[in-house]
N, C-alpha and C positions, 0 to 999 in steps of 0.2 A: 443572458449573455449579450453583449453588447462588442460592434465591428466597426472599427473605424482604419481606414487606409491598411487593411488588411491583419488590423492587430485582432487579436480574441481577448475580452475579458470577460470572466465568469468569476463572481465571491462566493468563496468557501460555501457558506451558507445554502445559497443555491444550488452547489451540485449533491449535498449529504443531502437535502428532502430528495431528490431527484435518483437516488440509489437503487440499484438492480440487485436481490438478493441472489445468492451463489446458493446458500443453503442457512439454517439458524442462526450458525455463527458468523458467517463473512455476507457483506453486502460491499457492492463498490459502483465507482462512475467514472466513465473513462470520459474524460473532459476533452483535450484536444490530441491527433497523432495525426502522425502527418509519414512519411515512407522512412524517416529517422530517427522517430521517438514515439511514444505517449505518453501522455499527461493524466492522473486523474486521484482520488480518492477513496480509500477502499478503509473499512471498518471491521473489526471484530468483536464480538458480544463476546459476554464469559459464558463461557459454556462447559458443563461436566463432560460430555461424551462427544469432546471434539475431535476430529479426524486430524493426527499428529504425520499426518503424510508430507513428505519433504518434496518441493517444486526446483528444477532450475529452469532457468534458460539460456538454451544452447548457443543464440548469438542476441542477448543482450544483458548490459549492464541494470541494473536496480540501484536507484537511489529513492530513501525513503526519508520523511521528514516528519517526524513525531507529532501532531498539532493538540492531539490531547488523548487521556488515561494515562493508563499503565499496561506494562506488559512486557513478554520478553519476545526476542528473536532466537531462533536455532540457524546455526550453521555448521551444516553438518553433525558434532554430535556438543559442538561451546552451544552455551545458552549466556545469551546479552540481555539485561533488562531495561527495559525501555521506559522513559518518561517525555513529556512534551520538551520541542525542544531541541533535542537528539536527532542527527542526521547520521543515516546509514549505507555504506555502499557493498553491496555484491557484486561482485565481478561475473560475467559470465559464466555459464556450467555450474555453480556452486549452488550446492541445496541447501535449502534454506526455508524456514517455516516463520510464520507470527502468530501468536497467541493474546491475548485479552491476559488481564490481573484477574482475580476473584470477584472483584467489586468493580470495574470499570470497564467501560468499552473503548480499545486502544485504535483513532484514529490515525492513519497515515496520510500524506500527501506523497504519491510516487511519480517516478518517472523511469519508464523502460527504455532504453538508452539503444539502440540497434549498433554494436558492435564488429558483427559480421560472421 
């Protein structure tokens, strides 16, 4: 990561080796936050006996950006399929899960948005 007159730059590349496993399936890397957002990357494997448990959060927004696989999003009980590419928003409070395809492991690039 690289700092000049207070800017952050970090390539892709570098924060996926740099990844904190959650469990099998999700590993991620929280790049930059600051008291009104985070920034970072989070990955899903495919996986048979994944945990389909739905997340929200209570006071912020989600935008995610597709960078590579396949896979889909749930919200609430719509299922969206996802390919690279695809930008997605969740509003606050809204549950919402991501999965992997069969064959691919579906990269996101997010940002948790502090809403209030």
């Amino acid at each position: 990561m690289s700092k000049k007159s207070g800017a952050r730059v970090l390539a892709i590349k570098d924060a996926l080796r740099g990844m904190t496993r959650i469990n099998p399936e999700i590993r991620y890397k929280n790049c930059f936050e600051s008291a009104e957002f985070s920034v970072g990357v989070i990955a899903f494997r495919p996986e048979s006996n994944r945990d389909a448990k739905q997340i929200n959060h209570d006071d912020k927004d989600v935008i995610c950006h597709v960078l590579k696989g396949h896979g889909r999003l749930r919200l609430k009980d719509r299922r969206i399929s996802l390919r690279p590419g695809m930008l997605c928003h969740i509003p606050k409070g809204t549950p919402h899960d991501f999965a992997a395809g069969k064959r691919s492991e579906l990269v996101l690039f997010y940002s948790l948005i502090h809403t209030g």
